[in-house]
C-alpha positions as CSV (number, residue, x, y, z in Angstrom):
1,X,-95.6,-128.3,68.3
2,X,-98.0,-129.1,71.1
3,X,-100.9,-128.9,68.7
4,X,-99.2,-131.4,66.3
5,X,-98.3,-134.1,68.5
6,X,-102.0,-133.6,69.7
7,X,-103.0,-134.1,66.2
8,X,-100.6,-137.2,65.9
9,X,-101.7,-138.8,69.4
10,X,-105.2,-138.4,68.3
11,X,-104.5,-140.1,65.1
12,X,-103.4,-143.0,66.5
13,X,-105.9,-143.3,68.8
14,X,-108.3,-143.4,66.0
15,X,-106.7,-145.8,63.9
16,X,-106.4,-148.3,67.1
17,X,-109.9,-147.9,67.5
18,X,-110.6,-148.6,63.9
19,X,-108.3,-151.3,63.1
20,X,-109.8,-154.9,63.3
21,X,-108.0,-158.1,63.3
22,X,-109.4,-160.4,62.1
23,X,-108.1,-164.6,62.7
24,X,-108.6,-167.5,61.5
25,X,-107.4,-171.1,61.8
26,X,-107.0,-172.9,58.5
27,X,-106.3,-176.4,58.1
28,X,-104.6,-178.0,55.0
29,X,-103.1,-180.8,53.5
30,X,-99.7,-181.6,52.3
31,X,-98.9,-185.5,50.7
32,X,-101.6,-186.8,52.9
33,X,-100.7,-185.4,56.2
34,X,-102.7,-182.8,57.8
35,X,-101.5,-179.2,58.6
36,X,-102.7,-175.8,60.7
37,X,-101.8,-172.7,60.1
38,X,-102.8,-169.2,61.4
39,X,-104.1,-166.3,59.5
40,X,-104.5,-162.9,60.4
41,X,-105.7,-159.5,59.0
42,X,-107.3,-156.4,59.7
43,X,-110.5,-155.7,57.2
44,X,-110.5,-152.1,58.1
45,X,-108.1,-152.0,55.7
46,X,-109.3,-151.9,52.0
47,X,-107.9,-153.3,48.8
48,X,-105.3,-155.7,48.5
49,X,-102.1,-155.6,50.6
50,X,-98.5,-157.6,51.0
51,X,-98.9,-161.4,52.8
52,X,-96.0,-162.6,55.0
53,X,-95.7,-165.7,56.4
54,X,-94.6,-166.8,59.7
55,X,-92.1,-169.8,60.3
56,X,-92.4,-171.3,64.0
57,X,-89.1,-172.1,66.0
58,X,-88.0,-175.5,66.4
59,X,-90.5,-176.3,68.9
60,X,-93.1,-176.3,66.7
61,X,-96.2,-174.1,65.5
62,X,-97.3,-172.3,68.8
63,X,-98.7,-169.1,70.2
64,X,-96.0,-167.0,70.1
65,X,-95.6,-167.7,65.7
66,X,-99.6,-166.1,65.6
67,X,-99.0,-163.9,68.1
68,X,-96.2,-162.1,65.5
69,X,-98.6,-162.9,62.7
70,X,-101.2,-160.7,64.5
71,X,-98.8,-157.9,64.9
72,X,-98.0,-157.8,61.5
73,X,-101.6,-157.9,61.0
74,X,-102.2,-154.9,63.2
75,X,-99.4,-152.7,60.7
76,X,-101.4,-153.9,57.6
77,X,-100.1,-157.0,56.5
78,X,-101.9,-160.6,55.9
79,X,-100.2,-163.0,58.1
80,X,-100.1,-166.5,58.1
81,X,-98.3,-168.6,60.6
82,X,-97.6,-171.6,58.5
83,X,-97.3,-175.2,60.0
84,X,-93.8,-177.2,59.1
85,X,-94.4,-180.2,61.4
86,X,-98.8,-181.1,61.3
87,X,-101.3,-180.7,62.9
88,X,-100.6,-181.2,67.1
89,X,-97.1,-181.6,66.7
90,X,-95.1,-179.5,68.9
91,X,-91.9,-180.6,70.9
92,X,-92.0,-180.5,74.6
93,X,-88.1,-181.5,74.8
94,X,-85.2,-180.4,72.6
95,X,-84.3,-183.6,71.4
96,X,-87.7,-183.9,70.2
97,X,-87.5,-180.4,68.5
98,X,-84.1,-181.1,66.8
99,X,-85.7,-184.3,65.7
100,X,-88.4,-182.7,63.8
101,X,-85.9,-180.1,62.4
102,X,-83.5,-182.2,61.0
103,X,-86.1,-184.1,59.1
104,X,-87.1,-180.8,57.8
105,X,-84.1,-180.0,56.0
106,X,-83.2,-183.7,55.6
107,X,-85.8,-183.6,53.1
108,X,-85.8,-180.5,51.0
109,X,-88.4,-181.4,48.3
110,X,-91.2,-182.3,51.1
111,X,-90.3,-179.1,52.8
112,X,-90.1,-177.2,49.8
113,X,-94.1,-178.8,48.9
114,X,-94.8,-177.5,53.0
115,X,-93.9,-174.4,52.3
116,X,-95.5,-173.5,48.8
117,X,-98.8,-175.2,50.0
118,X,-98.6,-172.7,52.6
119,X,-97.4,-169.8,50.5
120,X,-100.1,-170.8,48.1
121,X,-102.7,-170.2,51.0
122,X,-101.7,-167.0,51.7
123,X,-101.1,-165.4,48.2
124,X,-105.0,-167.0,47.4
125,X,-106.4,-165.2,49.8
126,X,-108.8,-162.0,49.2
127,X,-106.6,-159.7,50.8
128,X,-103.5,-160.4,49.2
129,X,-101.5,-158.9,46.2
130,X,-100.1,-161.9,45.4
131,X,-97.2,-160.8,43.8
132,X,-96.0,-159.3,47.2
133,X,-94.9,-161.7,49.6
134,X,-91.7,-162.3,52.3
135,X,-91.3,-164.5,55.1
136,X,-90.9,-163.9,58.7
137,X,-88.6,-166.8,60.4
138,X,-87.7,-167.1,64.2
139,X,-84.9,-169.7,65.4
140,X,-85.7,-172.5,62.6
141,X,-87.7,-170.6,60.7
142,X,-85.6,-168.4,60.0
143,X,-82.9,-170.5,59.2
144,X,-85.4,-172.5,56.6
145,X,-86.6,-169.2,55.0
146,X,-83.1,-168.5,54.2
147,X,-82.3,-172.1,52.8
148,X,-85.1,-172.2,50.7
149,X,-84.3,-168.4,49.3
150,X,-81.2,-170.1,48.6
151,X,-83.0,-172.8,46.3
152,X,-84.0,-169.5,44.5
153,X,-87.5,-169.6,46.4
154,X,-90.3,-166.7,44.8
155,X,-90.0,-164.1,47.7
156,X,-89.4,-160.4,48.0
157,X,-87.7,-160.7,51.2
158,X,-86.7,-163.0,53.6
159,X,-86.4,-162.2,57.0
160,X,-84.1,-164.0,59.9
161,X,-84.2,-163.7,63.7
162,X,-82.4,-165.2,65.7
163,X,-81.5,-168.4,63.3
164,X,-78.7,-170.7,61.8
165,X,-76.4,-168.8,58.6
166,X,-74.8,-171.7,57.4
167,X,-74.9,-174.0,54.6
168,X,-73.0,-176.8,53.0
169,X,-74.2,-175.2,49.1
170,X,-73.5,-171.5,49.2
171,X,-75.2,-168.8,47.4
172,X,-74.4,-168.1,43.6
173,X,-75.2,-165.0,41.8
174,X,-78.7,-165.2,40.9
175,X,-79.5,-168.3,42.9
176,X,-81.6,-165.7,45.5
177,X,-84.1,-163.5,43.9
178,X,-84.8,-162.2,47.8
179,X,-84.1,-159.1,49.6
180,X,-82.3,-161.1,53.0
181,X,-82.3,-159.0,56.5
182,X,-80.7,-160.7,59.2
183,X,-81.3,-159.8,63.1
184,X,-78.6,-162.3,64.6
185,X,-77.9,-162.2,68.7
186,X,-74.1,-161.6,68.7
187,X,-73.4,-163.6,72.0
188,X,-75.8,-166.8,70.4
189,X,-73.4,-169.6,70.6
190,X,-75.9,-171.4,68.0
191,X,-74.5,-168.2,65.6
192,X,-70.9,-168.0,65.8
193,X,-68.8,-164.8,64.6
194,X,-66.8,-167.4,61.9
195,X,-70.9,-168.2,60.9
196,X,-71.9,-164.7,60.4
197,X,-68.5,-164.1,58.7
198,X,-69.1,-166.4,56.0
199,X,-72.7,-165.6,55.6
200,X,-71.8,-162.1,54.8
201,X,-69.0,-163.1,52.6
202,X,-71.0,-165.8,50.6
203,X,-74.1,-162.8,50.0
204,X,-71.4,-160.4,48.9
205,X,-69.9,-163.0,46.3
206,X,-74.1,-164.1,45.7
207,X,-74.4,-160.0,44.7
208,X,-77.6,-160.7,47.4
209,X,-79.2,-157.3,48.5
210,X,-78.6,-157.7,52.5
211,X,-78.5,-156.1,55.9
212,X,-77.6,-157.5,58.9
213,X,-78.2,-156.0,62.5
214,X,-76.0,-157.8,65.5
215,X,-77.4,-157.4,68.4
216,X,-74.4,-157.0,71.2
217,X,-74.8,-159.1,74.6
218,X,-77.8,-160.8,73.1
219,X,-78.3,-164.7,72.8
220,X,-80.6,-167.0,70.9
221,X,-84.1,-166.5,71.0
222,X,-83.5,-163.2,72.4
223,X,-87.3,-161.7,71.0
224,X,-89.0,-164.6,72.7
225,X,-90.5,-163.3,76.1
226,X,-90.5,-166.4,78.4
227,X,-87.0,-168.6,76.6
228,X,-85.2,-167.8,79.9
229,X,-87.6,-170.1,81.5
230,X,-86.3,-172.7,78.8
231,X,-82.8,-171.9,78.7
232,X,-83.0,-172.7,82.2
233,X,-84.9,-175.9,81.9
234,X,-83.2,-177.6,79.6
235,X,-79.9,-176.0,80.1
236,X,-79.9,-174.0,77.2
237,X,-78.4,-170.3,76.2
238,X,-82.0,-169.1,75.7
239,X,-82.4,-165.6,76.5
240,X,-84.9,-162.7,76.1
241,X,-83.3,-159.3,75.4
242,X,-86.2,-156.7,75.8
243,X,-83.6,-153.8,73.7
244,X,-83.2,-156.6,70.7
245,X,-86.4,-157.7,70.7
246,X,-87.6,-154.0,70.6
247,X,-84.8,-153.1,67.7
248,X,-85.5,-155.8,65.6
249,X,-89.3,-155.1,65.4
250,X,-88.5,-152.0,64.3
251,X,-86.0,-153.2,61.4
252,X,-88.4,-155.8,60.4
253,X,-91.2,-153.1,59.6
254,X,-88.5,-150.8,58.0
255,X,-87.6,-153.7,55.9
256,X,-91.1,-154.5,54.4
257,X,-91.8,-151.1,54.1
258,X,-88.7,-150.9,51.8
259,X,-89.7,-154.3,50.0
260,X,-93.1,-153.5,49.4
């Protein structure tokens, strides 16, 4: 036994060493308006693999969107952290960050144009198999994957953390051609028990293919190291929870494993 976890710590250790990830910032354009996004991938890897793409929080494309697209990076994946807001734009106050959401989903068809240009991006590049692709969406971005696999949007999975379940246009069977997992912070007052009630209800009526984890004690933003420091600042139940944060990375790569 000794001898195999030997073997298996050694492994590791060699694949660490070996893996290289590689990143690049890519800047696009979407009806006239400039974008940038964030790529990552290791090219120790060879042939094709699955792309994901990252979807920022309210606040806007930041640090912490490429630092999940180089960890996905680091388990095989292409990654690219997209840009829903432009180039520089990134809200230092909540009322600016609600701003910029709600003209996101004010505005479905220039979202939906966002997000494909994006999506376009990542199934184009070389190490893609373009036919495999999910999203990965924290807060807002997770919330927005979810809409837009409601529009019947060309995914394999969808994945929410810690982001809004409701709609005004349920689900109909058919409408989502997405695998959905769902990694909700059961004490987020943003994510009430009635909200996850219905959500569940609605993707059992939908026949959707679904899991959801909820994560007792835990509040919103609860993978974001540092959203205590917010919370506090602008009054706001923010919260890291190290054992949610923790869980949830581990159901995410169970998921695409299962996807792809």
């Amino acid at each position: 036994m000794h001898r195999f976890i030997s073997i298996v710590f050694l492994t590791l250790i060699s694949f660490a060493l070996h893996a290289a990830v590689v990143t690049e910032e890519i800047k696009y354009e979407v009806g006239g308006k400039e974008f940038t996004g964030f790529l990552a991938y290791d090219k120790s890897v060879k042939g094709k693999r699955p792309g994901v793409l990252v979807m920022h929080e309210w606040w806007g494309h930041d640090d912490y969107s490429r630092k999940r697209a180089k960890m996905l990076a680091k388990l095989g994946y292409t990654a690219f952290a997209l840009d829903m807001y432009g180039t520089g734009v990134h809200a230092k106050h909540p009322d600016d960050a609600k701003k910029f959401m709600n003209a996101i989903f004010s505005d479905m068809d220039n979202t939906k144009a966002r997000f494909r240009a994006a999506h376009d991006i990542l199934k184009k590049h070389e190490t893609v198999d373009a036919s495999k692709t999910a999203s990965l969406g924290y807060c807002m971005g997770g919330g927005l994957g979810l809409a837009l696999a409601r529009g019947g949007e060309e995914l394999d999975g969808v994945i929410v953390v810690h982001g809004s379940l409701g709609t005004k246009t349920p689900a109909k069977p058919g409408d989502i051609k997405a695998k959905i997992l769902v990694l909700n912070g059961a004490a987020d007052p943003f994510v009430p028990a009635e909200q996850v009630a219905a959500f569940e209800k609605e993707m059992k009526a939908a026949k959707v293919d679904y899991k959801l984890f909820n994560y007792e004690g835990a509040k919103h933003s609860f993978s974001v190291k540092g959203a205590d420091k917010k919370g506090k600042k602008f009054n706001l139940p923010l919260e890291y929870n190290k054992k949610a944060d923790q869980d949830s990375w581990k159901q995410i790569q169970v998921f695409l494993k299962g996807i792809f």
